[in-house]
N, C-alpha and C positions, 0 to 999 in steps of 0.2 A: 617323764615327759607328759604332752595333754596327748589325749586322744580324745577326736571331735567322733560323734557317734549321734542319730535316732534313737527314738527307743529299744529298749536293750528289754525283750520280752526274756524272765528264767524260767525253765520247764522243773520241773520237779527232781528230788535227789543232786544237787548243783549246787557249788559252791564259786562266787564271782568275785575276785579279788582285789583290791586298789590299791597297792601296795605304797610304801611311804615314797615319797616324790613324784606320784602320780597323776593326775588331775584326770577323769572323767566328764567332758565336757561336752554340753549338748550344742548340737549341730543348727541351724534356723531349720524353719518347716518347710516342706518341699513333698511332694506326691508320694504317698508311702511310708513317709519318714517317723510319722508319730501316730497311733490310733486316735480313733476317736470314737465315741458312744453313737450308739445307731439313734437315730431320730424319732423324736417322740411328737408325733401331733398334739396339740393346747388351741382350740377353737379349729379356726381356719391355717393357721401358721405351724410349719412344722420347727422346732427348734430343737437342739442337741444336749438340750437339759433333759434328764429322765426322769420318769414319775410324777413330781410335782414341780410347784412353781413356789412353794414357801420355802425353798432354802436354797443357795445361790449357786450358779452355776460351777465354785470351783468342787465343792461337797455332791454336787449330782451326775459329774461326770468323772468318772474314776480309771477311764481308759487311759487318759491322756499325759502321760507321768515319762521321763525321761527312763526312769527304771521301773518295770510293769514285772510285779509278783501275783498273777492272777491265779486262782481255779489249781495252786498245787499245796504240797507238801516236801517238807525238810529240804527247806532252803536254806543255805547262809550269804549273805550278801556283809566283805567286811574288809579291813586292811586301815593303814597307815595314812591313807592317799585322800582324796577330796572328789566329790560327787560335786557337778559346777553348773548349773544353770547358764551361766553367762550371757545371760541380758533375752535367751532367749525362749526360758518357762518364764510365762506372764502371772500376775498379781490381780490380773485384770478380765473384765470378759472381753474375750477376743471381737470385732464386730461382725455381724452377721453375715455381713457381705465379704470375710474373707474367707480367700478360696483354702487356705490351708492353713488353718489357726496354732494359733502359738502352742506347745503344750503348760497345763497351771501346775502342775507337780514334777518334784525332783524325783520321787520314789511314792509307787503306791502299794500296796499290801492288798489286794481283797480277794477274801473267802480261801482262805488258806488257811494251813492249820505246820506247826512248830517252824516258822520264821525266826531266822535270828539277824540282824544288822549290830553291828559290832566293829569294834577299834581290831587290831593289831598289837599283841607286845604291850610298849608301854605308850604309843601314839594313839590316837582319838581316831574318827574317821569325822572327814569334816564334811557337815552339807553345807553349803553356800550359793545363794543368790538361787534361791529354791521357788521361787514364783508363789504361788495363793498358798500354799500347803508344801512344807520342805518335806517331810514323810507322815503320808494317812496310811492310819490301818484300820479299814472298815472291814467290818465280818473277818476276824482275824481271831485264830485261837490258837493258843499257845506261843505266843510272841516274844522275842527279848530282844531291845533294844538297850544296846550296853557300849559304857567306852564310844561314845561319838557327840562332836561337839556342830551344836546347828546356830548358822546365821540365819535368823532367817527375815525375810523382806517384805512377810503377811503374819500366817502360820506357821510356827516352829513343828509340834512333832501334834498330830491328831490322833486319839483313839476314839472311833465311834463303831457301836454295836458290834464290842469288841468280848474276849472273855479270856482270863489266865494269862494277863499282860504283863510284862515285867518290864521297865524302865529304869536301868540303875546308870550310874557315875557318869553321868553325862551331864555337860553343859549346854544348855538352852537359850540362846538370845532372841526372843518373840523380835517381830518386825512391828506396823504396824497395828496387829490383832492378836491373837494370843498365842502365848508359848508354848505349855500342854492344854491340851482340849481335851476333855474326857465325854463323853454323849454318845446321842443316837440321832440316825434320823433314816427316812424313808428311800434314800439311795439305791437301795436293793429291792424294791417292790414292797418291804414290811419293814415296822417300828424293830429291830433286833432288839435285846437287853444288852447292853454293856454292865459286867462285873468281872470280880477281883482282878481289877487294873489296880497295880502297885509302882508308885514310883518313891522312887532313895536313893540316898547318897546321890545326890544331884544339887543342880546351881541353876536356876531355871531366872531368869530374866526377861522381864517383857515392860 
């Protein structure tokens, strides 16, 4: 069946399941219902981009994701089932003047260490209608993204100031912008290194 849901914050040691016929589907925004990055003053104006202003609002705010893997260890996030945006993680910067902005991400990763996102058996796990970024994994180490197939609407799967990334047997449909993204950028206060990020046996489309 669906299940409409907020973000879905996982604490460490936890395994969250989507099993096949399942749709995980995000909820609109409402008080509470999705984080958001604390405020960063730039001149006189406070805005909810962090750090800088040369890289765009969906890569600087990393709170705001339907599914938030923040600050732990040995996660699996995985199953049959479908992770679903549904019209309501935007592609877009939200505008200033709203009071409770859309969240840009299906699933974020950051500063965690042996993540895995992964299919089920022989079915995929599907991300769909994923807003700016279907899954970022910023400051991610030890990563395996495997067996899951992504629509996505912007950004397909990102690794930025990532390290010991593994991406296998997944299909990729890039949206508008790109399908894997390999980099770094200033998100977290510093340039991190991204290395040995490995993708194979994959079908990436953009």
């Amino acid at each position: 069946g669906i299940f409409r849901s907020g973000a879905v914050a996982l604490p460490s040691h936890r395994v969250l399941e989507i099993a096949a016929g399942a749709s995980l589907k995000a909820l609109p925004p409402a008080a509470g219902r999705y984080l958001r990055d604390p405020p960063v003053r730039f001149g006189k104006k406070a805005r909810i981009w962090t750090y800088t202003r040369c890289q765009d609002y969906g890569h600087s705010n990393l709170w705001d994701a339907l599914v938030l893997i923040k600050n732990v260890v040995n996660v699996t996030l995985r199953g049959g089932g479908t992770i679903d945006g549904g019209g309501e993680v935007t592609y877009k910067e939200p505008p200033s003047n709203m009071g409770f902005p859309k969240p840009t991400k299906l699933i974020a990763v950051v500063s965690s260490r042996n993540v895995t996102v992964e299919g089920s058996g022989r079915k995929r796990l599907r991300l769909r209608r994923g807003g700016w970024i279907s899954l970022l994994l910023n400051n991610a180490t030890g990563a395996i993204v495997r067996d899951v197939k992504v629509d996505a609407q912007r950004d397909g799967v990102n690794v930025v100031s990532s390290t010991a990334v593994v991406i296998e047997r997944c299909l990729v449909r890039g949206g508008s912008d790109d399908a894997i993204a390999i980099k770094t950028d200033a998100a977290l206060g510093a340039v991190l290194e991204a290395r040995d990020v490995v993708v194979r046996d994959s079908i990436v489309q953009s």
